[in-house]
PQR file with spaces between the fields and no chain letter, atoms N, CA, C, O and H, PARSE charges and radii, in Angstrom:
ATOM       1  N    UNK     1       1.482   13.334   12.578 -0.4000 1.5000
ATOM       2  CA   UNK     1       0.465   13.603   13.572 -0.0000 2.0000
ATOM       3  C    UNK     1      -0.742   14.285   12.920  0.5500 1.7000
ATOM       4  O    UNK     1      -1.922   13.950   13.018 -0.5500 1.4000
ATOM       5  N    UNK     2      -0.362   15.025   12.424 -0.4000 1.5000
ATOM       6  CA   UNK     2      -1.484   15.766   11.613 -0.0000 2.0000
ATOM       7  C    UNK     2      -2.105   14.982   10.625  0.5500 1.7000
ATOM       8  O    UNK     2      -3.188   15.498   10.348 -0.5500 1.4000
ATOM       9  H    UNK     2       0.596   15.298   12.344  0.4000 1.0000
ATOM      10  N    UNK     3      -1.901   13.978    9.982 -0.4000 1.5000
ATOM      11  CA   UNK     3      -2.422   13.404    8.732 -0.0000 2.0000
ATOM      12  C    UNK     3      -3.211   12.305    9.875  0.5500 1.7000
ATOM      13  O    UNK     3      -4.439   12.364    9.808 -0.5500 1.4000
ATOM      14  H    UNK     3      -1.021   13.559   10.207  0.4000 1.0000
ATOM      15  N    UNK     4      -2.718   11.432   10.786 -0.4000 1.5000
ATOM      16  CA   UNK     4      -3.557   11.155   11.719 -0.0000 2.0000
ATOM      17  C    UNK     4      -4.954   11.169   12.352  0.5500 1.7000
ATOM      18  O    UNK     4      -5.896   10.415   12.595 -0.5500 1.4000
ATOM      19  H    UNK     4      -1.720   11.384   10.841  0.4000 1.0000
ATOM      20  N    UNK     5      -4.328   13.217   12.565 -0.4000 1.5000
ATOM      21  CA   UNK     5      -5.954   13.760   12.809 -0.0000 2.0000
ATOM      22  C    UNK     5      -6.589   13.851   11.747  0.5500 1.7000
ATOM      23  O    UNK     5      -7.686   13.293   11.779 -0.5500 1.4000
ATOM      24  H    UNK     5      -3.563   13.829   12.368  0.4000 1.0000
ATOM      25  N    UNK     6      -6.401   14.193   11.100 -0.4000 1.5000
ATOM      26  CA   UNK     6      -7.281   14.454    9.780 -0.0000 2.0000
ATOM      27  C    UNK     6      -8.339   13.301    9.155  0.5500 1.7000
ATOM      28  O    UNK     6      -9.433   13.410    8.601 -0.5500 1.4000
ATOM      29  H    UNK     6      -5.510   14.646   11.074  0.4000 1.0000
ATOM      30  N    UNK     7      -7.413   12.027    9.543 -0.4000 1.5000
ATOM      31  CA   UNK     7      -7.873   10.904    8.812 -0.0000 2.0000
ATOM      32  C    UNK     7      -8.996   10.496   10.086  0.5500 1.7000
ATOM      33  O    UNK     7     -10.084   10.007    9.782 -0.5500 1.4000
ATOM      34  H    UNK     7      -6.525   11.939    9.993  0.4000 1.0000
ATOM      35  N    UNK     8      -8.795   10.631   10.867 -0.4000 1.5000
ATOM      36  CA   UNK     8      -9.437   10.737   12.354 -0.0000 2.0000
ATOM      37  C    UNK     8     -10.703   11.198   12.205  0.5500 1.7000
ATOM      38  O    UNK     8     -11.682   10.453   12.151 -0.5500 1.4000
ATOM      39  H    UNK     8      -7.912   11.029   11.113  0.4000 1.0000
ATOM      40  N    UNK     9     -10.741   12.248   12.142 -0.4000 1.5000
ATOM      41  CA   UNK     9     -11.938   13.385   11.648 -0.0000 2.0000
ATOM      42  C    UNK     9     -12.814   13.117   10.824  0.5500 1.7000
ATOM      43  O    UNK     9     -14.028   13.058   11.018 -0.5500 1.4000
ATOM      44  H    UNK     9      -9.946   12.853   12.186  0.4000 1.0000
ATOM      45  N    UNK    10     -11.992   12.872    9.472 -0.4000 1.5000
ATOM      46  CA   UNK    10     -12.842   12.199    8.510 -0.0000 2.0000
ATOM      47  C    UNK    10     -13.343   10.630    8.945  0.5500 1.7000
ATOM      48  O    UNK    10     -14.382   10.555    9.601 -0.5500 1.4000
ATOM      49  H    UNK    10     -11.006   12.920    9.315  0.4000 1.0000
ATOM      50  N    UNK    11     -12.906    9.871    8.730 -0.4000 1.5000
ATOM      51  CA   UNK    11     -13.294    8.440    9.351 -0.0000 2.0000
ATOM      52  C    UNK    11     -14.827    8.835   10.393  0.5500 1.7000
ATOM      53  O    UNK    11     -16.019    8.808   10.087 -0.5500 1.4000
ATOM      54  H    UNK    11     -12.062    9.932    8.197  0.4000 1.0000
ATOM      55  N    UNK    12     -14.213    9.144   11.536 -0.4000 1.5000
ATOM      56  CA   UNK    12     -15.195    9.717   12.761 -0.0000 2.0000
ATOM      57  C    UNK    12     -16.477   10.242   12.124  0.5500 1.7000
ATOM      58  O    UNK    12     -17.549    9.972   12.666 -0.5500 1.4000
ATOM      59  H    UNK    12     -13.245    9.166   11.784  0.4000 1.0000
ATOM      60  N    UNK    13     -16.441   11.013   10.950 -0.4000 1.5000
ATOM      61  CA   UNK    13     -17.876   11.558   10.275 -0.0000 2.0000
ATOM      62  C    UNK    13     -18.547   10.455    9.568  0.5500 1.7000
ATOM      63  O    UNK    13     -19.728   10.157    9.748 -0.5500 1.4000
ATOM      64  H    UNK    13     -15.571   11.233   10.509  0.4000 1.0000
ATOM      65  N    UNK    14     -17.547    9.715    8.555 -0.4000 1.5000
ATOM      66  CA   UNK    14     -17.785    9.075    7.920 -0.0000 2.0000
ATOM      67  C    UNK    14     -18.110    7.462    8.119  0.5500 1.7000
ATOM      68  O    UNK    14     -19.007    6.868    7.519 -0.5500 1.4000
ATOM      69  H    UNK    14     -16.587    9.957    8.409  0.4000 1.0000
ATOM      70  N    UNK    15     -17.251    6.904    9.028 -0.4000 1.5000
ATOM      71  CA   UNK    15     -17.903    5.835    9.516 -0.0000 2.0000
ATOM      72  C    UNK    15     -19.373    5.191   10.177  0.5500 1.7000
ATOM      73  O    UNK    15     -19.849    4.107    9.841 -0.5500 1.4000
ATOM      74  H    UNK    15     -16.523    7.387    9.515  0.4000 1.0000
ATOM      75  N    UNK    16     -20.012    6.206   11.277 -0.4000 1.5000
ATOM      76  CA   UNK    16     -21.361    6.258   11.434 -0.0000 2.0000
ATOM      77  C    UNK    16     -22.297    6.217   10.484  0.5500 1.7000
ATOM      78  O    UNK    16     -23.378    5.650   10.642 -0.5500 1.4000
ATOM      79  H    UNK    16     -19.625    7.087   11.550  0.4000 1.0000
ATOM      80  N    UNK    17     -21.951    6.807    9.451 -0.4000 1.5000
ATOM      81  CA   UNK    17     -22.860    7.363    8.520 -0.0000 2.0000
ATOM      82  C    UNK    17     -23.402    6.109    7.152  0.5500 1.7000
ATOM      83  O    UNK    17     -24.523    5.843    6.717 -0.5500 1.4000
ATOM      84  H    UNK    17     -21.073    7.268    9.323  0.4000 1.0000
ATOM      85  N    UNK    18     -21.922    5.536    6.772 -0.4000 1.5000
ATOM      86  CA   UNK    18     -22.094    4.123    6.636 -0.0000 2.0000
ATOM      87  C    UNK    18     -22.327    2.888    7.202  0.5500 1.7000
ATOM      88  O    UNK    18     -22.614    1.821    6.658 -0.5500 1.4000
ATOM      89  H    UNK    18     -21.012    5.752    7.125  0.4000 1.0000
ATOM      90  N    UNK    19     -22.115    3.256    8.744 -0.4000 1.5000
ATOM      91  CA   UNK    19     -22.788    1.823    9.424 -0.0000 2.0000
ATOM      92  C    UNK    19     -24.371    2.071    9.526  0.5500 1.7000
ATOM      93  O    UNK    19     -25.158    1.185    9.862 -0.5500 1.4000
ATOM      94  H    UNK    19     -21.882    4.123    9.186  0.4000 1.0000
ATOM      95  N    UNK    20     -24.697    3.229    9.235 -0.4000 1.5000
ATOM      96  CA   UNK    20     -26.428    3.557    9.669 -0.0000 2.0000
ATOM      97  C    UNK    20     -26.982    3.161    8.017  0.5500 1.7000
ATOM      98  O    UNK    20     -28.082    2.637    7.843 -0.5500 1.4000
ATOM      99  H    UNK    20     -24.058    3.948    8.963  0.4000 1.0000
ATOM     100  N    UNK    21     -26.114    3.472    6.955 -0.4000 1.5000
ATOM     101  CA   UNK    21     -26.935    3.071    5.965 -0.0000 2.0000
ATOM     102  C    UNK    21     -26.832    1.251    5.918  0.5500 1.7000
ATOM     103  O    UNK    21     -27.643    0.680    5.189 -0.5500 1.4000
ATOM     104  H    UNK    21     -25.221    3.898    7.097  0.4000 1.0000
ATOM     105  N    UNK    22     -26.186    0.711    6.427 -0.4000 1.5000
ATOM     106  CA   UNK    22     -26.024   -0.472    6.517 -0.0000 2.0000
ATOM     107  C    UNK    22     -26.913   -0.966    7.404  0.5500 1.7000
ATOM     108  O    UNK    22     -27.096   -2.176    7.269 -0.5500 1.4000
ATOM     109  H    UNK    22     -25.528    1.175    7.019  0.4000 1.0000
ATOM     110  N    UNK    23     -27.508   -0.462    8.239 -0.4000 1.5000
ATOM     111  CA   UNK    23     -28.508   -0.803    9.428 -0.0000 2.0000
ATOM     112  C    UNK    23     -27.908   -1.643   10.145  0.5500 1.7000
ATOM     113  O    UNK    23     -28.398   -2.764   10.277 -0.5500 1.4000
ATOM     114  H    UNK    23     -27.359    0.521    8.349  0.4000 1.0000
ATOM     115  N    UNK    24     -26.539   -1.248   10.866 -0.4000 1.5000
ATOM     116  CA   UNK    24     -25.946   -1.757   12.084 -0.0000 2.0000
ATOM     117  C    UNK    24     -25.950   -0.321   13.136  0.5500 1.7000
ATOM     118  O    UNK    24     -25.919    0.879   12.865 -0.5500 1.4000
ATOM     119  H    UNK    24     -26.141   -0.337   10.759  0.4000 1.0000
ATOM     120  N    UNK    25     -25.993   -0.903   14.146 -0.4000 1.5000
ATOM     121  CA   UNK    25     -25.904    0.393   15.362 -0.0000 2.0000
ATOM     122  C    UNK    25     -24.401    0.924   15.455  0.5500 1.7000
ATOM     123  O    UNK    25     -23.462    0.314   15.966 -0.5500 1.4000
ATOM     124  H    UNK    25     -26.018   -1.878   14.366  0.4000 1.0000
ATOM     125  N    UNK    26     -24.362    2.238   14.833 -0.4000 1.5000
ATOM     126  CA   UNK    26     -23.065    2.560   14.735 -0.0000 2.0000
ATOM     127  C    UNK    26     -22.519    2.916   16.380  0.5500 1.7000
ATOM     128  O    UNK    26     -21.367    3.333   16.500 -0.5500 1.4000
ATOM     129  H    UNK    26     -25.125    2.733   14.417  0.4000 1.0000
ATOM     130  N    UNK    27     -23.183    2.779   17.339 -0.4000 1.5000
ATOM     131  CA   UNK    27     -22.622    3.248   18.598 -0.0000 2.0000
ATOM     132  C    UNK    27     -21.808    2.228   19.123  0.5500 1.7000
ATOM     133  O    UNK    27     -20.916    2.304   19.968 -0.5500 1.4000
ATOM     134  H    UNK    27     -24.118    2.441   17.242  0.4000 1.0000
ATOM     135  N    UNK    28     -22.475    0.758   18.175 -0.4000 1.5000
ATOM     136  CA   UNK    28     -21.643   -0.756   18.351 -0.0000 2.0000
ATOM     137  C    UNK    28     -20.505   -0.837   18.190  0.5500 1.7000
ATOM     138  O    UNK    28     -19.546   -1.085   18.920 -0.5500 1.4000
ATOM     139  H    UNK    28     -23.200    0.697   17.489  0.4000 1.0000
ATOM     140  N    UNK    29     -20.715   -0.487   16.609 -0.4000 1.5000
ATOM     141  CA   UNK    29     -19.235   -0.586   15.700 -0.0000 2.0000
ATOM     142  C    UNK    29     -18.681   -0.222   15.751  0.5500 1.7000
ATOM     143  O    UNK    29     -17.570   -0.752   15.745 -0.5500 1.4000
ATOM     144  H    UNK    29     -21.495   -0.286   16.015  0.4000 1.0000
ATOM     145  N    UNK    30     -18.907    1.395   15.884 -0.4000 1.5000
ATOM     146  CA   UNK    30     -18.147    2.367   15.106 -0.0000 2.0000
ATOM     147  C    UNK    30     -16.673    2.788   15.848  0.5500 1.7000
ATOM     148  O    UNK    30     -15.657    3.124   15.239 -0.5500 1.4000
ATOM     149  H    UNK    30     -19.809    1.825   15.888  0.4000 1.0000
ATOM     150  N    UNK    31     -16.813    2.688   17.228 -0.4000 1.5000
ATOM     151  CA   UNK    31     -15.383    2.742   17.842 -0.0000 2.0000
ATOM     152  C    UNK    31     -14.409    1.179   17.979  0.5500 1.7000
ATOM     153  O    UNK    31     -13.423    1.144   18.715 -0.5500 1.4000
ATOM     154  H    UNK    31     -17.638    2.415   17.723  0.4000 1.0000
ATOM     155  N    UNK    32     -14.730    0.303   17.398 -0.4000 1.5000
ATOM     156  CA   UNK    32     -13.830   -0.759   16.851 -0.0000 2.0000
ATOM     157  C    UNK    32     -13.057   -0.359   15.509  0.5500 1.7000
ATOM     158  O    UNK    32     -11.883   -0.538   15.186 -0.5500 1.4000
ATOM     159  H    UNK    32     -15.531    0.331   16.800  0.4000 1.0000
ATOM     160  N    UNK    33     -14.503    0.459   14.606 -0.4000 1.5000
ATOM     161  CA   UNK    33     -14.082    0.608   13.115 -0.0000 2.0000
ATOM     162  C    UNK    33     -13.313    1.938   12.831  0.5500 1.7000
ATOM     163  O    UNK    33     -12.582    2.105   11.854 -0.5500 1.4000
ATOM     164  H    UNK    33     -15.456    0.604   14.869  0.4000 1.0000
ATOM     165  N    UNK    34     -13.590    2.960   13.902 -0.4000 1.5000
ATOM     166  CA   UNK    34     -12.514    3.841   13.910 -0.0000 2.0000
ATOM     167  C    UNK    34     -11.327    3.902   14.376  0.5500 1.7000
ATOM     168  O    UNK    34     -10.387    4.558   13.926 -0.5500 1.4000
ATOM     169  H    UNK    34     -14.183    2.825   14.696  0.4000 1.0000
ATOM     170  N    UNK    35     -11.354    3.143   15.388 -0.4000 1.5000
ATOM     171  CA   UNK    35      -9.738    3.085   16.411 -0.0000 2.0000
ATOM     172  C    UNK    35      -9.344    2.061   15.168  0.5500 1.7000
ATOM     173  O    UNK    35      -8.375    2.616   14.650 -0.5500 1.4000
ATOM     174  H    UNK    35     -12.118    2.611   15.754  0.4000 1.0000
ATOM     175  N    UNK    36      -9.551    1.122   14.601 -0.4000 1.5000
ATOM     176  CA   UNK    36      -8.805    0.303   13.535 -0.0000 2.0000
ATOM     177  C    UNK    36      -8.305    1.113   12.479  0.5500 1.7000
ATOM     178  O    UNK    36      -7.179    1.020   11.991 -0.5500 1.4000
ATOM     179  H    UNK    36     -10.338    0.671   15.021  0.4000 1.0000
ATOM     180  N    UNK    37      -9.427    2.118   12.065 -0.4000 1.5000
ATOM     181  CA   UNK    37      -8.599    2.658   10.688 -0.0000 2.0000
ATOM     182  C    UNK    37      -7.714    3.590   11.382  0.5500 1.7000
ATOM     183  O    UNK    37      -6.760    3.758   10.621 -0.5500 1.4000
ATOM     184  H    UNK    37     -10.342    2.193   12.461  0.4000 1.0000
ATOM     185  N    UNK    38      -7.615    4.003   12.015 -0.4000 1.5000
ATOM     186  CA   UNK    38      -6.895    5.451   12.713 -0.0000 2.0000
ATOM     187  C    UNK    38      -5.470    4.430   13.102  0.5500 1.7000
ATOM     188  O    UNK    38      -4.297    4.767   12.938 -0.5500 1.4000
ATOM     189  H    UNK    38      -8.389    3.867   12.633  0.4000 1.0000
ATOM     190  N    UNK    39      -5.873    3.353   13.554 -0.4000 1.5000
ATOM     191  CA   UNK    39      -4.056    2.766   14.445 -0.0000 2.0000
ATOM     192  C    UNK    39      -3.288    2.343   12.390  0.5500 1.7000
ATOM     193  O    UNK    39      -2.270    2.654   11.771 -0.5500 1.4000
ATOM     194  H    UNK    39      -6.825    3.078   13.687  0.4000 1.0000
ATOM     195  N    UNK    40      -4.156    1.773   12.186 -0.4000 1.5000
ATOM     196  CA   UNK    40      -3.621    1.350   10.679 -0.0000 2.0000
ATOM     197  C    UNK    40      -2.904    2.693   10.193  0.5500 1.7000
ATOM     198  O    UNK    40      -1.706    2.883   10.403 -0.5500 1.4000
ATOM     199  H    UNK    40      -4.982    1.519   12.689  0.4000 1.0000
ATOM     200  N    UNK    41      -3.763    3.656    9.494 -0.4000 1.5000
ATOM     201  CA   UNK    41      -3.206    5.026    8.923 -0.0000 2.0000
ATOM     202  C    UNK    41      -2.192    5.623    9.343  0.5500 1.7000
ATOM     203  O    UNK    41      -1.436    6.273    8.621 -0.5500 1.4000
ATOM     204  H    UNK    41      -4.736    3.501    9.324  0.4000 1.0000
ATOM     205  N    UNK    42      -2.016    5.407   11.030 -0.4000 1.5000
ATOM     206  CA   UNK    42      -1.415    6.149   12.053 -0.0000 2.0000
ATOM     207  C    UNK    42      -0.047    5.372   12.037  0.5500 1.7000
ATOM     208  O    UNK    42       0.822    6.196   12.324 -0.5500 1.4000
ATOM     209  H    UNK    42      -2.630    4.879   11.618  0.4000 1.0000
ATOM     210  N    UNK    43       0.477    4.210   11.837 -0.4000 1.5000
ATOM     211  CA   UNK    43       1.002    2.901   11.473 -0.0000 2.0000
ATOM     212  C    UNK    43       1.837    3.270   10.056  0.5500 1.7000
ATOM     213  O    UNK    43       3.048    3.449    9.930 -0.5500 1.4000
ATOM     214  H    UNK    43      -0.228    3.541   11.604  0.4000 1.0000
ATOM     215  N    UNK    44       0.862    3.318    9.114 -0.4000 1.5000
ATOM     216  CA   UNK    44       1.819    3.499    7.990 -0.0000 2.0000
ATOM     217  C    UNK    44       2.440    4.567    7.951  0.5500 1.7000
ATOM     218  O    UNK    44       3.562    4.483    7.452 -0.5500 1.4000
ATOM     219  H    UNK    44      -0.122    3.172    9.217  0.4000 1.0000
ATOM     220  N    UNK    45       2.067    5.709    8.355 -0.4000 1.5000
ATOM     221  CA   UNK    45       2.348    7.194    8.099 -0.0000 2.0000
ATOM     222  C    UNK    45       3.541    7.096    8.573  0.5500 1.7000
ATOM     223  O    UNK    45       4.536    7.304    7.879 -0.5500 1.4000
ATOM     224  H    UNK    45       1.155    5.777    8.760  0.4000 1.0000
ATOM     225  N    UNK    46       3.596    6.672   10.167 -0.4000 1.5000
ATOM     226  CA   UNK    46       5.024    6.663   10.592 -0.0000 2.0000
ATOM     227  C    UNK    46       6.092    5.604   10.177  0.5500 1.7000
ATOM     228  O    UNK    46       7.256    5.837   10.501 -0.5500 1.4000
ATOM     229  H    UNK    46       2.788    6.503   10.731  0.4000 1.0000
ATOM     230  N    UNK    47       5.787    4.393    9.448 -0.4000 1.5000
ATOM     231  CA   UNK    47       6.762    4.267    9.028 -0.0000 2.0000
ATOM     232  C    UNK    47       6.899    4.430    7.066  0.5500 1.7000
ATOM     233  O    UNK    47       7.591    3.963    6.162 -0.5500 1.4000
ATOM     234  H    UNK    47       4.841    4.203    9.185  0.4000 1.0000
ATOM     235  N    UNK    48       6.442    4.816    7.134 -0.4000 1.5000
ATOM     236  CA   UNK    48       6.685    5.635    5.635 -0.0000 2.0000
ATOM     237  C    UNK    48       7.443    6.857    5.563  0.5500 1.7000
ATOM     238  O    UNK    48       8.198    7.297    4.695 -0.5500 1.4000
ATOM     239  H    UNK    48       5.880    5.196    7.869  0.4000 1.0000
ATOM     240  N    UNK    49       6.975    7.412    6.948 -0.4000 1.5000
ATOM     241  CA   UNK    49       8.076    8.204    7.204 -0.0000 2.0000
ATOM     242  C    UNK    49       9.486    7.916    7.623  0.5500 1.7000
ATOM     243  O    UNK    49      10.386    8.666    7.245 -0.5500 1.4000
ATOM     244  H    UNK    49       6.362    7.055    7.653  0.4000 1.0000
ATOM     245  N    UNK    50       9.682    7.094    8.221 -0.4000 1.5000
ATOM     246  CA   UNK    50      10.920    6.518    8.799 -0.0000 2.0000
ATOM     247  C    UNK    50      11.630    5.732    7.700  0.5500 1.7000
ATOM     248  O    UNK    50      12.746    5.275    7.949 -0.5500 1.4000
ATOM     249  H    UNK    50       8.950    6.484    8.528  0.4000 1.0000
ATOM     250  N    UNK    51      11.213    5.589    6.806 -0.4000 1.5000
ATOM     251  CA   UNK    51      11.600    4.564    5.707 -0.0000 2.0000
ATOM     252  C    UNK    51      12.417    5.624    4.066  0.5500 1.7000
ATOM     253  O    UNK    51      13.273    5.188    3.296 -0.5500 1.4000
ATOM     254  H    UNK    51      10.307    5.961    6.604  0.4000 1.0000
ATOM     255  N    UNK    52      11.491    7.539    4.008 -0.4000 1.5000
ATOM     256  CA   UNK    52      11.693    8.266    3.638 -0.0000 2.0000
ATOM     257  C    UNK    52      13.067    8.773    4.148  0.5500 1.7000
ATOM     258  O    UNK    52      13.922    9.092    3.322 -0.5500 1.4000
ATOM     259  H    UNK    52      10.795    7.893    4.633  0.4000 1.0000
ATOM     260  N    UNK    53      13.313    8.859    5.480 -0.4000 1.5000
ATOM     261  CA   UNK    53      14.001    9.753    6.185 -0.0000 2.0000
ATOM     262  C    UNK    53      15.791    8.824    6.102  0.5500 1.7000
ATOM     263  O    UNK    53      16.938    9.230    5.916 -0.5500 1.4000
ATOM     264  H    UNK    53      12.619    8.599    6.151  0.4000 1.0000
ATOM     265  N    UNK    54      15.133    7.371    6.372 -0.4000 1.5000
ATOM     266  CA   UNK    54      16.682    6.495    6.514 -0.0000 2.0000
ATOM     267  C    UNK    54      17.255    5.929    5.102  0.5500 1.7000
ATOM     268  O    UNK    54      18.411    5.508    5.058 -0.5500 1.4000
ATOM     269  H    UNK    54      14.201    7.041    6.523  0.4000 1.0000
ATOM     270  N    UNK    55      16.257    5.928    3.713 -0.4000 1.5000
ATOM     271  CA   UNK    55      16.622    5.786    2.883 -0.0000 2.0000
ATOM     272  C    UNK    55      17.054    6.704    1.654  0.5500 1.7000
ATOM     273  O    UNK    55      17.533    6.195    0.641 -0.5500 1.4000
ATOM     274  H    UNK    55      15.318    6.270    3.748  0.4000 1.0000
């Protein structure tokens, strides 16, 4: 959960910031391009964890 937020946080700063140097409207993108990296990250974490824990 915590590595989640974190990656959350960061992404969230960081994504806008590269869609504006790109000259796309990050208000477009940017919640497609964050909810994607966040479900992905959020995705592996838990089963990397589950994969740690049963093996």
């Amino acid at each position: 959960m915590m590595t989640n937020l974190f990656v959350a946080g960061v992404a969230g700063v960081t994504v806008p910031i590269v869609l504006k140097k790109m000259k796309v409207d990050p208000a477009l993108a940017g919640g497609m391009a964050l909810t994607t990296i966040t479900d992905m990250v959020g995705l592996s974490v838990f089963l990397g964890l589950a994969t740690l824990f049963l093996v």
